[in-house]
C-alpha positions as CSV (number, residue, x, y, z in Angstrom):
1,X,0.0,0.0,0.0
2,X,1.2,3.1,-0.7
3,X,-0.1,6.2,1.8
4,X,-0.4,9.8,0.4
5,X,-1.1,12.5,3.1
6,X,-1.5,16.0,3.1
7,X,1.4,17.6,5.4
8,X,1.2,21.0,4.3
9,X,-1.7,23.8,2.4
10,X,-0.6,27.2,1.2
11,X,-4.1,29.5,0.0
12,X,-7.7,27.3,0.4
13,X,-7.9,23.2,0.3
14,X,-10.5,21.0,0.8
15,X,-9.0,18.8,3.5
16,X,-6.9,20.1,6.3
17,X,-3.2,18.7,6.9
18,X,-3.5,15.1,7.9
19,X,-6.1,14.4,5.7
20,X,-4.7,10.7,4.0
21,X,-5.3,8.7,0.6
22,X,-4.7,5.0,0.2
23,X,-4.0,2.8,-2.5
24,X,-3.3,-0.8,-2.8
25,X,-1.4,-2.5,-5.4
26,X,-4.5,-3.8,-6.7
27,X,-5.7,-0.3,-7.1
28,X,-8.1,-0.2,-4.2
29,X,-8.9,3.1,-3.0
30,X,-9.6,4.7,0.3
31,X,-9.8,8.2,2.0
32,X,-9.4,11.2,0.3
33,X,-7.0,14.3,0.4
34,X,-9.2,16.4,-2.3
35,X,-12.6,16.3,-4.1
36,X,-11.6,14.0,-6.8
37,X,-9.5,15.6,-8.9
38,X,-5.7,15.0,-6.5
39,X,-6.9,11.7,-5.7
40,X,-7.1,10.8,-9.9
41,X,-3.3,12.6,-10.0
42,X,-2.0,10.5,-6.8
43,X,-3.3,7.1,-8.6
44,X,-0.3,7.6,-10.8
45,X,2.1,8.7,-8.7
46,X,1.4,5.5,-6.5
47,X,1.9,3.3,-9.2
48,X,5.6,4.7,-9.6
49,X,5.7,4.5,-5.8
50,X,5.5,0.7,-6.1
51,X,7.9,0.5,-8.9
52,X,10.7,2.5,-7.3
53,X,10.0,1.9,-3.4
54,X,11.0,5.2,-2.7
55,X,9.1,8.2,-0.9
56,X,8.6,11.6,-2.0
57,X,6.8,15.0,-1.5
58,X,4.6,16.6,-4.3
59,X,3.4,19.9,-4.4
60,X,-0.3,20.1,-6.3
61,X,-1.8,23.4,-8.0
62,X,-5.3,23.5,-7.4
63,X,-6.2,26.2,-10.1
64,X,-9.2,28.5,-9.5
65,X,-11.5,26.2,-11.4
66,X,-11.3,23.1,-9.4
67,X,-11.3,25.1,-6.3
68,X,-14.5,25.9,-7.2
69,X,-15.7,22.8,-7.9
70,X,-14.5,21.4,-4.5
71,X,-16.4,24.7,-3.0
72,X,-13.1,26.6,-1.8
73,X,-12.5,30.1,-2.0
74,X,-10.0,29.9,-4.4
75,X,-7.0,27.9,-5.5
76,X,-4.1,26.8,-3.5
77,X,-1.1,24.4,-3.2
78,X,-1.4,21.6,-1.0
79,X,2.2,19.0,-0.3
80,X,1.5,15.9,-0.2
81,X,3.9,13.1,0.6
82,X,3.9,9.8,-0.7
83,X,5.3,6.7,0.5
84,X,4.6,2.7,1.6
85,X,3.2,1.3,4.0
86,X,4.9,-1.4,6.1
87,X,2.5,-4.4,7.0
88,X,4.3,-4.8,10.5
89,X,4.1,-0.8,11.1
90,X,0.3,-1.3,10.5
91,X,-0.7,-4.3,12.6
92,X,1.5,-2.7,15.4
93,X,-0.4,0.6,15.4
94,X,-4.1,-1.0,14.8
95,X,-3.0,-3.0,18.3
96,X,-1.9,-0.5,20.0
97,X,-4.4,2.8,19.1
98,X,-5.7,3.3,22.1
99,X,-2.6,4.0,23.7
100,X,-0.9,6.2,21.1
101,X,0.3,10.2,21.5
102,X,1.2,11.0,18.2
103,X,2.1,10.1,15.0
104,X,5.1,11.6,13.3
105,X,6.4,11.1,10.0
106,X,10.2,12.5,8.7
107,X,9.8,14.7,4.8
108,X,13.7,15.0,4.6
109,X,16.6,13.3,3.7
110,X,17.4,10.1,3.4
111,X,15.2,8.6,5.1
112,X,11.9,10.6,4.3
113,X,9.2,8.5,4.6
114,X,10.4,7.0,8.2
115,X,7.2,6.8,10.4
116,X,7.3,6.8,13.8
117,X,4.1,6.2,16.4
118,X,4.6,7.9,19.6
119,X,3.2,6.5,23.1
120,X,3.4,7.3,26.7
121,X,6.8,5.6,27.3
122,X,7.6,4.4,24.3
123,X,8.4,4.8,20.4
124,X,7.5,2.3,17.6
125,X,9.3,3.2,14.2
126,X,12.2,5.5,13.7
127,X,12.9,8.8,11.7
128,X,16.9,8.0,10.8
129,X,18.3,8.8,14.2
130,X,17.7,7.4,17.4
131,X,18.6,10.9,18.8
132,X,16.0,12.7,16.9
133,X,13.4,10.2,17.9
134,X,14.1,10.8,21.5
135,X,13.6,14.4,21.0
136,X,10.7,14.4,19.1
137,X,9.4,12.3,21.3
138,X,10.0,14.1,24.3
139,X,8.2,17.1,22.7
140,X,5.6,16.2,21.6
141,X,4.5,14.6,25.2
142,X,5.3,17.8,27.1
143,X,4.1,20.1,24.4
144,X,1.1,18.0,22.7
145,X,-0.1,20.0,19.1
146,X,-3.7,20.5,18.9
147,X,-3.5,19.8,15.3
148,X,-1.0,18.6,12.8
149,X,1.5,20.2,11.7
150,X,5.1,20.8,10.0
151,X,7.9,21.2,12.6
152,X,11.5,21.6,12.6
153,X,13.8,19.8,14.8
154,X,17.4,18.6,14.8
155,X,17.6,20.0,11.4
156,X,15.0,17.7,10.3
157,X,11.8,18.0,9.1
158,X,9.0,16.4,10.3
159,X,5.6,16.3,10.3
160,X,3.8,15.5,13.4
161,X,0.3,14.5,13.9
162,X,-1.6,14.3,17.6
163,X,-3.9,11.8,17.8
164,X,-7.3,12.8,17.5
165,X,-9.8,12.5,20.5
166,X,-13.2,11.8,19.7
167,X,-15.7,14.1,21.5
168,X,-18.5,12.9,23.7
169,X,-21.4,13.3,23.4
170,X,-24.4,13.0,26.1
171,X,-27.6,12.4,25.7
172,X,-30.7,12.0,28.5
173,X,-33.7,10.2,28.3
174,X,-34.0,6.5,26.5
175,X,-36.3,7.8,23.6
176,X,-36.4,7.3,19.8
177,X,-34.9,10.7,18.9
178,X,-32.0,9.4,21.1
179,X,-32.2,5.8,19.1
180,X,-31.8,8.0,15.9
181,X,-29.0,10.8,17.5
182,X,-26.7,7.7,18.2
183,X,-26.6,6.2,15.0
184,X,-26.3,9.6,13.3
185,X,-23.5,10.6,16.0
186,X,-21.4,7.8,15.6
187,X,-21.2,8.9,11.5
188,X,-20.1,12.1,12.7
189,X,-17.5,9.9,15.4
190,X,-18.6,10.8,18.5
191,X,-18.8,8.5,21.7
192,X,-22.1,8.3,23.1
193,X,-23.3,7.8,26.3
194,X,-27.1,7.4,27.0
195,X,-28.1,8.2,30.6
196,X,-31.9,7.4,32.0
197,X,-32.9,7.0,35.6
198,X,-35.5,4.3,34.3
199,X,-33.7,1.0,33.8
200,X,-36.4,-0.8,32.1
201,X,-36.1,1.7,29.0
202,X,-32.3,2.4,28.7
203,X,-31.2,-1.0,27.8
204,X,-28.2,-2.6,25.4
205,X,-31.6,-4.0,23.4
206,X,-33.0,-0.8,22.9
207,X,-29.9,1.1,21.8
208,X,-27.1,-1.1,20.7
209,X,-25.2,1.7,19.3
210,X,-24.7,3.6,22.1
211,X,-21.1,3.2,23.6
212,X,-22.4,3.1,27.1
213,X,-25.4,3.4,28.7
214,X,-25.7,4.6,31.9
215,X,-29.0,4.2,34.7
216,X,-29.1,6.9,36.7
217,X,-30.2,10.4,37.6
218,X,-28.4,12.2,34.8
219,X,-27.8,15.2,36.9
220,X,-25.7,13.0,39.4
221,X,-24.0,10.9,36.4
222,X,-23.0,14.8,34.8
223,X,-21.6,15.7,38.4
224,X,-18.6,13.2,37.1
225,X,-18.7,12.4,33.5
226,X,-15.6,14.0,31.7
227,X,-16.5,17.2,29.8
228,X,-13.9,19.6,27.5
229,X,-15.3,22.6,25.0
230,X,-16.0,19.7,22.7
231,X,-18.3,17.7,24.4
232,X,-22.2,17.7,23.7
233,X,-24.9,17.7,26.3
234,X,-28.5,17.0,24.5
235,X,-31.8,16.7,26.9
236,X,-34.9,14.6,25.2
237,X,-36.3,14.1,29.0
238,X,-39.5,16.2,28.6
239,X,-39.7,15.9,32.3
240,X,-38.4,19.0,34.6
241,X,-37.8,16.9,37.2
242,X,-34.9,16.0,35.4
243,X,-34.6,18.5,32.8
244,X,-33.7,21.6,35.4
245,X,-31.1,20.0,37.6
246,X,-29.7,18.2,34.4
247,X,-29.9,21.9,32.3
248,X,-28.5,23.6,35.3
249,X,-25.6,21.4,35.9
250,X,-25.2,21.5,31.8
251,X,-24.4,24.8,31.1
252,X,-22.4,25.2,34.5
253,X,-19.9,23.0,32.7
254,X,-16.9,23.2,30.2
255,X,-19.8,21.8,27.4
256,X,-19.1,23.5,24.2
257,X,-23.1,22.8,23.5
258,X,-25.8,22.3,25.3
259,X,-29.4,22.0,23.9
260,X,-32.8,20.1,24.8
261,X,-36.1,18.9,23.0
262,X,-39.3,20.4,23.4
263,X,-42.3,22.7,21.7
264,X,-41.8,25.8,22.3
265,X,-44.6,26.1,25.0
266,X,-43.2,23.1,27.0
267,X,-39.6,25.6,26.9
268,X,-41.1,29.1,28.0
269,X,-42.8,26.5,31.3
270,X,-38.5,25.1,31.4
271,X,-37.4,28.6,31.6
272,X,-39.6,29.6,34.3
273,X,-38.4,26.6,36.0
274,X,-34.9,27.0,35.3
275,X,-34.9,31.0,36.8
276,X,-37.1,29.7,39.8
277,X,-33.8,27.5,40.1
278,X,-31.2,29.9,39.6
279,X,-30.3,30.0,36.4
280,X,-28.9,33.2,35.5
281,X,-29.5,35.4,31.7
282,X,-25.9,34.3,30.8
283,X,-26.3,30.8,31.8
284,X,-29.7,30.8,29.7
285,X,-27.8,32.5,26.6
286,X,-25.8,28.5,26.8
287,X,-29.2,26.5,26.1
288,X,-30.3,26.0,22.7
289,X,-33.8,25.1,23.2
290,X,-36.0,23.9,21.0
291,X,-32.7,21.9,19.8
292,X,-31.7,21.5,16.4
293,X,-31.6,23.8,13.5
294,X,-34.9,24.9,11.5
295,X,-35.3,22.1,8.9
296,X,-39.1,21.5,9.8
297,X,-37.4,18.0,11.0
298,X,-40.6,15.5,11.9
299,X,-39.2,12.5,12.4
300,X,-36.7,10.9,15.0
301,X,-34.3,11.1,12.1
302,X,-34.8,14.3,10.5
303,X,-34.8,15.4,14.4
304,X,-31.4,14.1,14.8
305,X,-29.9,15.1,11.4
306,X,-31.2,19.0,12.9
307,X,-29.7,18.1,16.2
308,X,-26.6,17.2,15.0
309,X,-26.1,19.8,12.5
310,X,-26.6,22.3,14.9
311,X,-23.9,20.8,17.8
312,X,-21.4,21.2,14.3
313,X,-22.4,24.7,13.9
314,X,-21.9,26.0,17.6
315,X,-19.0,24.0,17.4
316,X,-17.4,25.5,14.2
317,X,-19.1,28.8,15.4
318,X,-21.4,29.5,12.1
319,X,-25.0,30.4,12.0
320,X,-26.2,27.3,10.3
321,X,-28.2,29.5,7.8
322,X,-28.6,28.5,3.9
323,X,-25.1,28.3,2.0
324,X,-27.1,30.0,-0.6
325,X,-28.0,32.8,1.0
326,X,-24.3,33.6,2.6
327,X,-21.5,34.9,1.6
328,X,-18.6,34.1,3.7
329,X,-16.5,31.2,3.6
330,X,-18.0,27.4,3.2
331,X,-15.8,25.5,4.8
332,X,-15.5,26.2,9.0
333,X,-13.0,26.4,10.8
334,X,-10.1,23.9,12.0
335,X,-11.3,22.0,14.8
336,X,-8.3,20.5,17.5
């Protein structure tokens, strides 16, 4: 297999750096770097990959035309390098995921190419020197990137990836908008956890995509459920009984959303409820309530399509208004 991936963008790109394209020597095909028109151009350059076993950076144009066809401002120049995969290096890093740091990956030299995984206490790989490798690896677990990037060290180039943490996302109350949230969720690759005080309805049964499922007041299972800024805290309780303590604890924490289901009547009776509690105006400014953005959703799915698309807005910090209608930039920007 040969692995093309995206270390560098100068001007607009579809992808971000770290964005990878595979191909096998039977030609099979998988990720993508572009919107069709790189991955056609890196085809080729794989198949001299394979005859020469040696990697090497590319730089690719995107002209103004096919920026515009991928929906980017305008065009840009995106490195790429290309090189094999090792089998061994593979099956090591699919065993070990879990428990990695970062990835790193040398684009000078000799021995471009080189990958190395980083862990905890440990390297798997090398970049050329074993000095390098301990320095590398030493930064990058004091000084963890929040995204990939290019960095210079010991007069080597390298490009060094964290590993990406997948946000959480937490949903309350064992009903089919949260059947349909999960499944739609776990395309988007969160980890979800379903929390309902009634153990007959939150069951493995009932939700098997959920990746745990918790019985419990879900105001006392917030209290100690790890939240960061890109965590996701989603009420479908209808029931203030839970809904205020839950809300309250909610949007006293580091959640980077926080939104629950409802008509609109059933959310002026939660705010009353919520102020009676203590909620203050800037704590209220955190709920988005009636959830989801304004597709006329009906259904448990069309629900959580709106749901969903609305957690990526806040998140990206857009509007979530028509494309058509705006004017600014398409694409949003980097998340860590």
């Amino acid at each position: 297999m040969v692995l093309a991936t995206l270390v560098a963008v100068r001007g607009s790109s579809a992808r971000d750096p770290g964005a990878a394209f595979a191909v096998s020597d039977r030609d099979e095909l998988v990720g993508a770097i572009g919107g069709g028109c790189v991955e056609a151009a890196l085809v080729e350059e794989a198949r001299e990959i394979f005859r020469s076993g040696r990697a090497r950076t590319l730089a690719y144009q995107v002209s103004e035309r096919e920026a515009a066809d991928l929906g980017i401002r305008c065009g840009g120049e995106m490195t790429i390098l290309l090189d094999s995969l090792e089998a061994g290096y593979c099956a090591e890093v699919e065993r070990t995921r879990d428990e990695i740091v970062a990835h790193a990956l040398r684009l000078d030299g000799e021995a471009i190419g080189a990958r190395m995984a980083i862990y905890a206490e440990r390297c798997y790989g090398t970049l050329g020197d074993p000095n390098l490798d301990r320095a590398l690896a030493a930064r990058a677990r004091e000084l963890p990137l929040r995204e990939a990037a290019e960095i210079d060290l010991e007069g080597a180039r390298i490009f060094l990836a964290p590993k990406r943490v997948a946000p959480h996302l937490y949903l309350f109350g064992a009903l089919d908008f949260a059947a349909a949230t999960i499944d739609v969720a776990h395309v988007l690759g969160y980890v979800v956890t379903l929390c309902d005080a009634r153990a007959a309805f939150a069951t493995k049964e009932r939700f098997p995509n959920a990746d745990r499922i918790v019985v419990g007041w879900p105001h006392e299972f917030l209290a100690s459920a790890p939240i960061d800024e890109r965590s996701a805290i989603v009420s479908f309780t209808h029931d203030e009984k839970f809904d205020v303590p839950l809300l309250l604890a909610a949007v006293r924490s580091r959640a980077g959303y926080v939104g629950a289901l409802g008509s609109r009547t059933t959310h002026a009776h939660r705010i009353a409820a919520l102020r009676e509690a203590g909620m203050t105006d800037a704590e209220l400014s955190r709920l988005c309530a009636p959830v989801g953005l304004d597709i006329g959703a009906r259904t448990p799915e069309e629900t959580a399509l709106a749901v969903l698309a609305e957690i990526v807005a806040v998140e990206r910090g857009r509007s979530g208004g028509s494309l058509s209608r705006g004017t600014g930039a398409i694409r949003g920007r980097t998340l860590a």
